[in-house]
C-alpha positions as CSV (number, residue, x, y, z in Angstrom):
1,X,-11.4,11.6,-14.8
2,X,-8.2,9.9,-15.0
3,X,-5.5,10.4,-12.0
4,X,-2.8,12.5,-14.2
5,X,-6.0,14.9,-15.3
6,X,-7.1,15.6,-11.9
7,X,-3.1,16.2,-11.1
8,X,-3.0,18.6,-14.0
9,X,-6.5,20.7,-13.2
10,X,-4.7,20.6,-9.4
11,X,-1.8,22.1,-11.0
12,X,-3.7,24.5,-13.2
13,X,-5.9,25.6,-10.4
14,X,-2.9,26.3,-8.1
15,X,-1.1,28.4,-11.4
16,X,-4.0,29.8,-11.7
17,X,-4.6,31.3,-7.8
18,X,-1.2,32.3,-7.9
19,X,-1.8,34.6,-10.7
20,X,-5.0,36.0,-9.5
21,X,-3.8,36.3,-6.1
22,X,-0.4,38.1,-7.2
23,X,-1.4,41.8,-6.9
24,X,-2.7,41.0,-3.7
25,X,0.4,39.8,-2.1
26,X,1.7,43.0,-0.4
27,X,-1.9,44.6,0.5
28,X,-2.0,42.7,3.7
29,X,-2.1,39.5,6.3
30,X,-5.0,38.3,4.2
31,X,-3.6,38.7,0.4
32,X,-0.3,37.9,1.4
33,X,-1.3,34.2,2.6
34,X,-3.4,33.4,-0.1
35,X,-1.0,34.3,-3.0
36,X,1.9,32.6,-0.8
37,X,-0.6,29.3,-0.1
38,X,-1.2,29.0,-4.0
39,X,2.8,29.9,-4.8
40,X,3.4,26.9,-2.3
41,X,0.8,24.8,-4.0
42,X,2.5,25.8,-7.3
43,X,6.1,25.0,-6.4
44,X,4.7,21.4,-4.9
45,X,3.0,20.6,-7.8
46,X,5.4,21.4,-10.3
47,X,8.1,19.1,-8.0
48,X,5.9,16.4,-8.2
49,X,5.3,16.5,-11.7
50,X,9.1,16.7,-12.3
51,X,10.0,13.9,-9.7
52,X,7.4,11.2,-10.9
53,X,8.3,11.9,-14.7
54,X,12.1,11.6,-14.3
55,X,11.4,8.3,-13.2
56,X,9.7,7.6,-16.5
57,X,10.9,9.4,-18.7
58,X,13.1,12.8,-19.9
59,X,11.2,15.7,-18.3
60,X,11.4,19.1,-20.1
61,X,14.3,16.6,-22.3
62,X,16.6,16.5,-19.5
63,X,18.5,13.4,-20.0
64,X,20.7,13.7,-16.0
65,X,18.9,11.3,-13.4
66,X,16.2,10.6,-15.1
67,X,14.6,7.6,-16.7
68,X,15.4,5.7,-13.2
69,X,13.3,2.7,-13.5
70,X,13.9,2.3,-17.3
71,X,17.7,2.6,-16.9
72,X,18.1,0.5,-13.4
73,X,15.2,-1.9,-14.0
74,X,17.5,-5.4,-13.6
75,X,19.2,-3.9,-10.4
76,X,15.5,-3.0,-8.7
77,X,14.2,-6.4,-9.6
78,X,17.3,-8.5,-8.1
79,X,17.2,-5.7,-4.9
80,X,13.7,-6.9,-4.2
81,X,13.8,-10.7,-5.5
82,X,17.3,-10.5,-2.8
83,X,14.9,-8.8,-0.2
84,X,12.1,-11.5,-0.4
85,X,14.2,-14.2,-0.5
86,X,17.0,-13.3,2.1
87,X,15.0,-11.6,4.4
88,X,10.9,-11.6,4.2
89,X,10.7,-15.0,3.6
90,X,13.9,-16.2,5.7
91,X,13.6,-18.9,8.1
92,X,14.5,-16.7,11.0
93,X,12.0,-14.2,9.9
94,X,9.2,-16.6,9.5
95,X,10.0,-18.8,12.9
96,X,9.8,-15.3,15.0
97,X,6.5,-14.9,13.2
98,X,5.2,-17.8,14.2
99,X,6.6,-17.7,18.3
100,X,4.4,-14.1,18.3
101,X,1.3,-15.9,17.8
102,X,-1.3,-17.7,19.8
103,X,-1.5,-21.0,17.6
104,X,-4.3,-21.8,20.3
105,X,-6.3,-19.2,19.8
106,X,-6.0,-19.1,15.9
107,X,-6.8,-23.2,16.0
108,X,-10.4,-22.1,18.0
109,X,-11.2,-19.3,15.9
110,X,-10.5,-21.8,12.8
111,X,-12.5,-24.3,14.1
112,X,-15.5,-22.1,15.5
113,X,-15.4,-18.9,13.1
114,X,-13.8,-20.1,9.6
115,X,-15.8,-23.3,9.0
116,X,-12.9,-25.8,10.1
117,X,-15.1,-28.0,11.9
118,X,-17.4,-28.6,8.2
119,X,-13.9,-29.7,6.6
120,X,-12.5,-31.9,9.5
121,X,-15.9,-33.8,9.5
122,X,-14.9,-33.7,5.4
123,X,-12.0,-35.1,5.5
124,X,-12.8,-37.5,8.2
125,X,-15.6,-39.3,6.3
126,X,-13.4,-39.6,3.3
127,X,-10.9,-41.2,5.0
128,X,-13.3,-43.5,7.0
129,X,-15.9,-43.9,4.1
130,X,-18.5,-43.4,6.2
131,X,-21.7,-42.4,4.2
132,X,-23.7,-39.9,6.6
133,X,-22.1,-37.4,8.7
134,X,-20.9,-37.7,11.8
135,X,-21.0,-35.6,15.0
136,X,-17.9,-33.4,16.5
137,X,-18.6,-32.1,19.6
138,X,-20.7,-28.9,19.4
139,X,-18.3,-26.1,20.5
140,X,-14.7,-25.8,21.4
141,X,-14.7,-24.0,24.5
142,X,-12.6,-20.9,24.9
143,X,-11.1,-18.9,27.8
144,X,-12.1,-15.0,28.4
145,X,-10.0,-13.1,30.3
């Protein structure tokens, strides 16, 4: 079942409780929280529906704020494109990145955990032609503690 049908059997069911529940809202504790948990449910659902369509389209054709990606589309995509390039991928951003890290540790898991040690011995026999493969020592030692 598709995401908006499960929404719209959500919404229906909710609707529907309401309903059913209605005469029972003033007979007690009991009736009165169930009819006011689906009216809740209701009122949610229907506020969802109409926030996540106006930013499509022209819910129940009302033309004011809606549409909000269609109409603003050029301003969102220079707002993020400014964002990624100005700040997530600034130099300041990435060098304070880099300072927070343990380039020690990360050079022993690479070489121990994520099959560095096959590509050094790689790209050291390409570079020295050698034919058979040749030994690194067994393990890089690492510090507990």
């Amino acid at each position: 079942m598709e995401t908006r049908y499960k929404a719209a059997v959500a919404l229906g069911i909710s609707i529907t409780g309401f309903a059913a529940s209605y005469p029972y809202a003033g007979t007690g504790f009991a009736g009165g929280l169930i009819n006011s948990g689906f009216l809740a449910a209701t009122i949610g659902g229907l506020a969802d529906w109409f926030a996540v369509t106006a930013i499509f389209r022209k819910p129940l054709g009302i033309p004011w704020h809606t549409q909000i990606l269609t109409r603003n589309r050029e301003r969102i995509m220079n707002s993020i494109v400014d964002f990624a390039s100005e700040d997530l991928l600034s130099t300041e951003h990435i060098m304070e990145i880099v300072r927070e890290q343990n380039m020690a540790r990360m050079l022993v898991d690479y070489l121990n955990v994520r099959g560095g040690r096959e590509r050094l011995k790689l790209i050291r026999n390409r570079f020295s032609g050698a034919r058979a493969p040749a030994r690194l020592p067994v393990r890089v030692r690492t510090q507990t503690g």
